[in-house]
N, C-alpha and C positions, 0 to 999 in steps of 0.2 A: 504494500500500500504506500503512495507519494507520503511524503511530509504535510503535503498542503490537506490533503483530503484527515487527515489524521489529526489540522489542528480545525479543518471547517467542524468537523466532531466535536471537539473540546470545547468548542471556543460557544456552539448552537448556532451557527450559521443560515442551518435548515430549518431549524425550529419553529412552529406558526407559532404567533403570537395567541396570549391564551386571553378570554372576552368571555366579559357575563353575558349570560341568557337575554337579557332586557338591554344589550348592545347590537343585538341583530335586528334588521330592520323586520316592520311589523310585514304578517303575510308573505314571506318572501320564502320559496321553498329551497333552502341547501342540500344539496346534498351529502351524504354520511358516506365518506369514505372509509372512513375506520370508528369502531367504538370497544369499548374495554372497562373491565372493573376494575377501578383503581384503589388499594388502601390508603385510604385517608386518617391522617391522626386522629378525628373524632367518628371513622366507618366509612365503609365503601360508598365508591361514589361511581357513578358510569361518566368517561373522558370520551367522549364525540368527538371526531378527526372532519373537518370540514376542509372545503377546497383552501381556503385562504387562512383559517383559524383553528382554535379548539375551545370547545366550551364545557368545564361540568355540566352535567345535567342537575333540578333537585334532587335532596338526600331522597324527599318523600317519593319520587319515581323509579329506586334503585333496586327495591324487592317486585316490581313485575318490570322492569328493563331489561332487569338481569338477564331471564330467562330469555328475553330474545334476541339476544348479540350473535349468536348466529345468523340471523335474519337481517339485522342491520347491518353486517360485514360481508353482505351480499351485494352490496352496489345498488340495491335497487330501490333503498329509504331514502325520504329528507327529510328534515329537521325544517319545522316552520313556528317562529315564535308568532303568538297571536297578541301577546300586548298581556298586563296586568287585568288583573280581575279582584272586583270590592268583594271582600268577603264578609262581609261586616264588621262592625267594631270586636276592637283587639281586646282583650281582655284585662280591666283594671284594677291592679289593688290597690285595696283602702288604705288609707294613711293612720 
């Protein structure tokens, strides 16, 4: 292997840049070129390999994700963020 390919390696050359979910444009369909369980210090999380980027997915989507990374590593998913959704008020405690 050259010198140069070996420090493009080191150095993350290739590396997409990583973007929260609520960074991708609304309705826009990506396509998933690669996805993966990732351990994360507080639990798995699934890592989405997009054309240009990478994005966790939520924690709350990782136990039915899981099981279909076969299916996503198929070439034939995208990844579309649809924008925030009210869930109602957050939950307050009393002082």
């Amino acid at each position: 292997m050259e010198l140069s390919k070996v420090n493009e390696i080191g150095v993350g050359i290739n590396k997409k840049p990583r973007i929260k979910l609520n960074d991708l444009q609304i309705n826009v369909a990506y396509p998933i070129l690669k996805a993966k369980l990732v351990d994360e210090p507080y639990g798995e999380v699934i890592l989405v390999t997009l054309e240009s980027n990478i994005v966790f997915l939520p924690r709350r989507a990782t136990d039915q994700t899981k099981k279909l990374l076969d299916r996503f590593n198929s070439g034939q998913y995208t990844l579309m963020y649809t924008g925030m959704r009210d869930i109602g008020k957050p939950y307050q405690m009393n002082e």
